[in-house]
N, C-alpha and C positions, 0 to 999 in steps of 0.2 A: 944228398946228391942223387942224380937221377941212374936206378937201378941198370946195371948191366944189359937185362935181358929186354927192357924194355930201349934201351941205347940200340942195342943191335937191331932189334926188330925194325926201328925206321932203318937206319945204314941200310940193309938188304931192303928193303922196300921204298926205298929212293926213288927208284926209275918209276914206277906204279903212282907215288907221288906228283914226280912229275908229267907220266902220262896222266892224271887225273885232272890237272890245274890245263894240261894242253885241249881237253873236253870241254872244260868249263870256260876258259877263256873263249869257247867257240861260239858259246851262245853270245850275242850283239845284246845287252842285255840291259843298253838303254831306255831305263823307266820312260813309260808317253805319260803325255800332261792327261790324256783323256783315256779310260777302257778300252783295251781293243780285245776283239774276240773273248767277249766275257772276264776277261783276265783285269784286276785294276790297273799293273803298269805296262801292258804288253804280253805278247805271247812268250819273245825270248827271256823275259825276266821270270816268266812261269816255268818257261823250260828247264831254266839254272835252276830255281826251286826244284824241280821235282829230280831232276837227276841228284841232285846233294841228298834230299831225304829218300832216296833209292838207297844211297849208299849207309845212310847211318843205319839204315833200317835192316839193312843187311850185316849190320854193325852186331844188333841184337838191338837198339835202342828205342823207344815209343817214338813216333813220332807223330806231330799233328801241325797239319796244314791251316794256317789264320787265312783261308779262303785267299791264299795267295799273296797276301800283303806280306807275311813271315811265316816262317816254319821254325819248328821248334822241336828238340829231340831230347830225351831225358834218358839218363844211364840208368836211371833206377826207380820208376813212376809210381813206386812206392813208399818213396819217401819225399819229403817238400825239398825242392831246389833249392842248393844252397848256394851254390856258385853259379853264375850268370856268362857265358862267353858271346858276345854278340858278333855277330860277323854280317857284311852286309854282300849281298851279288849282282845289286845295278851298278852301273858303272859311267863315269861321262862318255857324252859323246867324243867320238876321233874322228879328224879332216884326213882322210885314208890318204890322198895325195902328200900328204906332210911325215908318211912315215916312210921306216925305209923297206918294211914289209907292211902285209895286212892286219892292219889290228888287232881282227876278232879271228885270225888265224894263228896261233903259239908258231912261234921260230924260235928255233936253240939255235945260236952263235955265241961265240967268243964266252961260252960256261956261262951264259944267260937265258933265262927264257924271256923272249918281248912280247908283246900284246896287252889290250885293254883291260886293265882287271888284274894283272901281275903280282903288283904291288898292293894295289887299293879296288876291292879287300876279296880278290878271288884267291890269290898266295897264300894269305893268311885265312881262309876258309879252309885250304888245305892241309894245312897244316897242323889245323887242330883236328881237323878227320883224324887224321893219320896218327897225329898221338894218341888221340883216342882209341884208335885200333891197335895200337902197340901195346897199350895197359892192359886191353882185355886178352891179346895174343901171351902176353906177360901174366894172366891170369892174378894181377894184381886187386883187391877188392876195395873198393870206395867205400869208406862210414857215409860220405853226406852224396847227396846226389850233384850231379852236374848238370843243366839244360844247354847245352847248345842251340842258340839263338840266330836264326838267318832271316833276312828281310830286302826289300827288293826296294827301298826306295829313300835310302839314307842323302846319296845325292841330291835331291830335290825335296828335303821340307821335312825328311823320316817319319811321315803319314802312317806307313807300317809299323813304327812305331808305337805312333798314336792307338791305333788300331788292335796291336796285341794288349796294350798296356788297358784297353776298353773289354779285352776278354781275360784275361789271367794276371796274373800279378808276377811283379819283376824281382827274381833273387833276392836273397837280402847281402850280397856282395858280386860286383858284375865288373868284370873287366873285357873291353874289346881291344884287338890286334889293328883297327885302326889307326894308327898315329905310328909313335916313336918309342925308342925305350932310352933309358931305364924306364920312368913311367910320366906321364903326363897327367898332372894332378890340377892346373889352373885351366883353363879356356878363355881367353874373350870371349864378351858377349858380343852378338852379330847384328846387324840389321840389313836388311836385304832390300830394296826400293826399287821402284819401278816411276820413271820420270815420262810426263808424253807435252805433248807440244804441237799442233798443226803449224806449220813450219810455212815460209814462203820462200826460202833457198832454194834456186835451182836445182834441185837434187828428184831425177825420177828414183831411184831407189840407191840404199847406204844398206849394206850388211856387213856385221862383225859380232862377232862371239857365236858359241855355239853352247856355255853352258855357266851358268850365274856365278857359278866360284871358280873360275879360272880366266886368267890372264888371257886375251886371244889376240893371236899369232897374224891374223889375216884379218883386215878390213879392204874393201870396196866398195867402189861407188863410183853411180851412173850417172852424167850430169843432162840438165835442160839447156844448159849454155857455156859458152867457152867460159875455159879460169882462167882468170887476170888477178891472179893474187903476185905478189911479189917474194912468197915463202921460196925460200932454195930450195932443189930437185935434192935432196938425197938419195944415196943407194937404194934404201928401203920403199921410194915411193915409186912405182912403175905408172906409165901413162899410152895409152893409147885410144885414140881420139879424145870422146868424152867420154872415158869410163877411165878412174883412176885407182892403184891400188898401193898400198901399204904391209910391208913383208918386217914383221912383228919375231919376239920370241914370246913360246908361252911359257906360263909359271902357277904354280898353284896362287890360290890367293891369298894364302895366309904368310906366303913370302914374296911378293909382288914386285920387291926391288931387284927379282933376280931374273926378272922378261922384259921385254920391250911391249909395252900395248898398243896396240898396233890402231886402235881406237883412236887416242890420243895424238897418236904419231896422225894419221890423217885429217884429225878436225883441225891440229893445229897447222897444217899445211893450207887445207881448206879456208881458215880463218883466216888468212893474211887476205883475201878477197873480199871485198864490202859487201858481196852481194850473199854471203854466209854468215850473215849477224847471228844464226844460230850458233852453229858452229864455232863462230869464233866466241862467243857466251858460252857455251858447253868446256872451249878451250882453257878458258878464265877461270872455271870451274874446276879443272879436272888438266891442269897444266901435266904436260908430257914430260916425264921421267917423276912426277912428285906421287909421292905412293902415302904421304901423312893426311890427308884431308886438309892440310892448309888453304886449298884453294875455295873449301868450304866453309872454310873459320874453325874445323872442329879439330885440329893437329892437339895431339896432348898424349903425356904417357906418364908410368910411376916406377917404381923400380922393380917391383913384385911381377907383373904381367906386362912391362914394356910397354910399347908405344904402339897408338894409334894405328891399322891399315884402312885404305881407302882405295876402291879402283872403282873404274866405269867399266863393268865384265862383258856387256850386248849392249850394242846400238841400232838400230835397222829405222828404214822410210822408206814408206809403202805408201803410195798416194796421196801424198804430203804430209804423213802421218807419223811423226818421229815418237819413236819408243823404246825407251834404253832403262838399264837396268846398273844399280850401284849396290857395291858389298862393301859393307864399312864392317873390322872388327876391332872392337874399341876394350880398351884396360877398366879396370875394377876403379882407378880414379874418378869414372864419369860415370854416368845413368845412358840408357837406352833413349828415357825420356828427353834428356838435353842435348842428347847428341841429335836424335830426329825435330825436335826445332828447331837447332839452329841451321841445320840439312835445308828443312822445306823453305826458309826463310829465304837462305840465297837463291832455292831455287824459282821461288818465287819475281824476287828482286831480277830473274833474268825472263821475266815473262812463262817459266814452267810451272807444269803439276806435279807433284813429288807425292805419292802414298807410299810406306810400308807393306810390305808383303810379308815377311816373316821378321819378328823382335825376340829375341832370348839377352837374361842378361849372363853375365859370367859363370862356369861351373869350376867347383873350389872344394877341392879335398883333403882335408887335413894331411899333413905329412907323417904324423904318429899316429894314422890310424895302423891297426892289427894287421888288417890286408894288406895295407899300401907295404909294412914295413914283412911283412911273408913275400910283397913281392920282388921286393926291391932284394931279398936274400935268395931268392931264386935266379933275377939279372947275375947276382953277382958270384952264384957258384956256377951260374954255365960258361958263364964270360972271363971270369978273373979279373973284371975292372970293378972298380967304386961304381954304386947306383945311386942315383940321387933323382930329385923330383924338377920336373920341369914345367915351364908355362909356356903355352904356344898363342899364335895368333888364329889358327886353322880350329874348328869344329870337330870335336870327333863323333863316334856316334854314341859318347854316355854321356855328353854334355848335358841329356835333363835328364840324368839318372843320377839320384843323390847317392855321394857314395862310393860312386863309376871312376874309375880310370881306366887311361888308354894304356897299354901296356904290348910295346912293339907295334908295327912288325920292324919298321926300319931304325937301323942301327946310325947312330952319329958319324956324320962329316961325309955321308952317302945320298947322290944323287938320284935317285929311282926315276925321274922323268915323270913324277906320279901327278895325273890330271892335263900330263905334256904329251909330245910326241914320243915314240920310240919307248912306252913306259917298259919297264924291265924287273923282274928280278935274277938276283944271280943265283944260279943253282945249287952252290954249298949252302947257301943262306937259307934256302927252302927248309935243307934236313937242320940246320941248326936250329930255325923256327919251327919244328916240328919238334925238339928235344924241348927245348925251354918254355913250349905250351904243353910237354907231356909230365915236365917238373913242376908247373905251377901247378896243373889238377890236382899231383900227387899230396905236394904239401899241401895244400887248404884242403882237400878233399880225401886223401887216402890215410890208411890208416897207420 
């Protein structure tokens, strides 16, 4: 059980806690596709680094900067890292009109805190600070060492990943706060794709999505010519002159059946007009509410890792120049390989170009390993429920780390809005995820 003195020390230092995630949440710390100001993802993803390893450093802990792709802090740089805690500080992007405050500004209402980053993985960056500080305020001593592991670019591709793992070598057991608990041991494998087309559909410019693994909320589009399709006006589709719009819910993508795609919702509106053969192609493709890939041939699932996800996350036309993007996360049933031929084929058969952009296959970690089963007894003396191991559809970030599981932050049958609007966490939840990352260190690492 986790020590009295290290219990109390978060409790009083709650509010600090959550002043700390209200800083962090400040930095906009959406990774850029290209260097800005010398920085690889941006300045504000530079800034979230350097203020976290202000803080560990201040902790007492080494800390070393991977030239800003991750940072990295070690309790004890005198011994080889044992345990691995990965945490990431970019963040998707937010359509600030779609919230009910400012995203990259923390609000506390109703015993929550809202903003980008809350949940996924600024909360749980916090969290582990802060256990961190409680054991060494608890004057507890560590046998193995710990690296706390930060990185600025998990949302788009985790390059920083790439990049630490090209300089130092990764734990020999690593759990990130990314995901769910009790612990997330399976992953789909993903494919990520990028479809383009010069288009002759009336369309001066079609924008939707704002970020490859998420469901988007809002599409629009600017037409060359009146619609004459026969599609009924629903609620969701707004229209004024030629510019039409579509008001969507969003959803992460590895649970896709719980948003509206607002993509879909508009090509198939678009489609019902002869003069949108793309469109209504794209529609055939990627039929509005179907989240399996059946409309790509590729629907399939097993009972171990479930079934099949499929969306169209970005669409946009720029100069007749359609360019849309698909995330497919597919069960341990199928290969990466079969699933992307039979992908390119239909999208061939409709006149497109389909490349892959990023391929991983499935990450799969035994249920009896040592760790999984030290963690799974740590879930279940903070919580008093049964732990057991689960399979998602969603990416974490030890998905190519052999070994890795996700371990919290979000707890079962809870909606965080994570990669949505309004993302939250609630504020008891903070110090509980502060307690149950200050009890896992202790078991695997303390003495």
């Amino acid at each position: 059980m986790l020590p009295e003195t290290v219990k109390h020390h978060i409790h009083m230092h709650w509010q600090e806690a959550v002043d700390t995630l209200s800083k962090l949440i400040g930095f906009p710390s959406v990774a850029t596709p290209q260097p800005q100001d010398g920085f690889p993802y941006g300045k504000p993803a530079a800034e979230a680094l350097d203020f976290m390893l202000e803080q560990l450093s201040a902790l007492g802990m080494t800390c070393t900067n991977y030239d800003y792709h991750m940072g990295a802090a070690d309790w004890d740089d005198t011994l080889p890292p044992h345990l691995g805690i990965l945490c990431h500080l970019d963040v998707v992007p937010a359509v600030q009109a779609n919230w009910t405050s400012d995203p990259f500004t923390a609000e506390i209402r109703n015993d929550r805190i809202y903003g980008r980053g809350a949940i996924d993985d600024k909360g749980p960056a916090v969290a582990v600070l802060y256990a961190l500080r409680a054991i060494k305020a608890a004057g507890i001593p560590l046998r193995k060492n710990v690296r706390f592991l930060l990185g600025c670019n998990e949302e788009n591709g985790s390059t920083d990943l790439a990049y630490y793992l090209a300089h130092a070598a990764m734990p020999p057991q690593v759990f990130t706060p990314d995901g769910s608990y009790p612990i997330i041991h399976l992953e789909k494998g993903m494919l990520r794709l990028e479809f383009t087309k010069q288009t002759a559909d009336p369309i001066v410019r079609f924008s939707a999505g704002t970020a490859p693994n998420a469901v988007p909320a809002d599409a629009s589009v600017s037409l060359s010519a009146a619609f004459c399709g026969t599609a009924e006006q629903g609620s969701q589709i707004t229209c004024q002159g030629n510019k039409l719009a579509y008001k969507g819910v969003a959803a992460h993508v590895s649970t896709p059946e719980s948003g509206d795609n607002a993509i879909t919702g508009l090509l198939t509106y678009l489609g019902s007009d002869a003069a949108f053969a793309d469109c209504k192609a794209l529609a055939q493709l990627f039929p509005h509410g179907c989240t399996d890939g059946s409309g790509l041939g590729i629907a399939c699932a097993d009972t171990e890792s479930g079934a099949l996800t499929c969306i169209c996350s970005m669409l946009h036309v720029e100069n007749g120049m359609l360019t849309g993007c698909v995330d497919i996360r597919f069960p341990v049933c199928t290969t990466k390989e079969a699933v992307l031929e039979q992908v390119q084929a239909a999208f061939a058969a409709k006149g497109f170009r389909c490349e892959a952009r990023i391929q991983s296959n499935p990450h799969h970690t035994p249920k009896g390993t040592p760790f999984v089963q030290d963690l799974l007894a740590v879930y279940e003396e903070q919580t008093g429920t049964p732990g057991e191991c689960i399979a998602i559809g969603g990416g974490t970030y030890v998905h190519d780390i052999a070994g890795g599981v996700a371990f919290g932050m979000e707890y079962p049958d809870w909606d965080y809005h994570m990669h949505g609007d309004d993302e939250f966490l609630p504020l008891e939840q903070l110090e509980e995820n502060t307690c149950m990352m200050a009890a896992a260190i202790l078991r695997i690492c303390g003495e």
